[in-house]
Residue, then its C-alpha position, 0 to 999 in steps of 0.5 A: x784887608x782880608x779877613x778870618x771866619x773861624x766856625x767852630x761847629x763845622x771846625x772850618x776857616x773861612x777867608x774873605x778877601x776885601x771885598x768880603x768875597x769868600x776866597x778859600x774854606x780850609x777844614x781845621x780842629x779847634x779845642x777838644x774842650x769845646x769854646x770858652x775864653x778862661x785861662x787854663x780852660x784849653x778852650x778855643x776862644x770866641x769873638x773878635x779876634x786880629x792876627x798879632x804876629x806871624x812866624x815862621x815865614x820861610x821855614x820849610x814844611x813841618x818846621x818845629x817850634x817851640x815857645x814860638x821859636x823854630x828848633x831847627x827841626x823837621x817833624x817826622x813820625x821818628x822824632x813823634x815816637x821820641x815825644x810822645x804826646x807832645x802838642x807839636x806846633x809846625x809849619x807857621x804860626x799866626x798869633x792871635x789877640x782878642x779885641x774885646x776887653x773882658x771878654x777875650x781880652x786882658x786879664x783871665x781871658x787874654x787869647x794873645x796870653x793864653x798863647x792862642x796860635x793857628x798852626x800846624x800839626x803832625x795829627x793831620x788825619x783828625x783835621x776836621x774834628x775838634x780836639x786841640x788844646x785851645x788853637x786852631x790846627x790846620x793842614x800845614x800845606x794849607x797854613x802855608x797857603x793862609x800864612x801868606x795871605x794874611x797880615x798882622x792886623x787881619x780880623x779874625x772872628x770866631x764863632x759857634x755858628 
């Protein structure tokens, strides 16, 4: 099985196939906020991680969803201007789960409750520079390309290395 590295210092994704030979290395955004597993804190959680869901599969480039669920829409920078401010999720999402009880699972630091995604973003200009609300941003032709590579199950780690 793959697996996801996730640096938050150097903002970049590592995917290992399983032999644990390094595939790819895309550049992401991670929290704004800086790490921490608290609920509300819009921190990006540490520690070991699985993909609990993949969304999206199929849905063309710049897909909008809400509440996990496609709108039927297409970002544009016209349908930007009319939310401004808006988080906008696009393209994919891959649901995170934390692995570790009490750390960033169950309870105040539950990452899968925390809705804690890597996905796409209309703001891909600052990819490579931490300032999300929480999630993992990719370029969303990148996501695409991760999206299928991976499955529900694969290990995710994120660290401050």
């Amino acid at each position: 099985m793959a697996r996801v590295r996730i640096s938050l210092p150097r903002q970049s994704l590592q995917l290992f196939d399983d032999a644990g030979h390094l595939q790819k290395e895309y550049a992401v955004s991670t929290s704004k906020n800086g790490a921490g597993e608290q609920c509300d804190s819009d921190c990006t959680p540490r520690g070991k991680h699985i993909i609990r869901s993949k969304i999206g599969a199929g849905l063309p480039l710049n897909a909008v969803f809400v509440g996990r669920r496609p709108t039927g829409e297409v970002y544009a920078s016209e349908l930007g201007a009319r939310h401004p401010g808006r988080d906008w999720i696009l393209t994919r999402i891959l649901w995170l789960s934390g692995c570790e009880p009490g750390f960033n699972r169950l309870r105040r630091v539950d990452t899968m409750r925390r809705f804690i995604y890597i996905h796409g973003t209309s703001d891909e200009q600052r990819i490579g520079s931490a300032v999300s609300h929480g999630c993992i941003r990719m370029l969303n032709r990148d996501l695409v390309e991760l999206f299928d590579a991976v499955s529900p199950g694969t290990p995710v780690d994120i660290t401050e290395t």
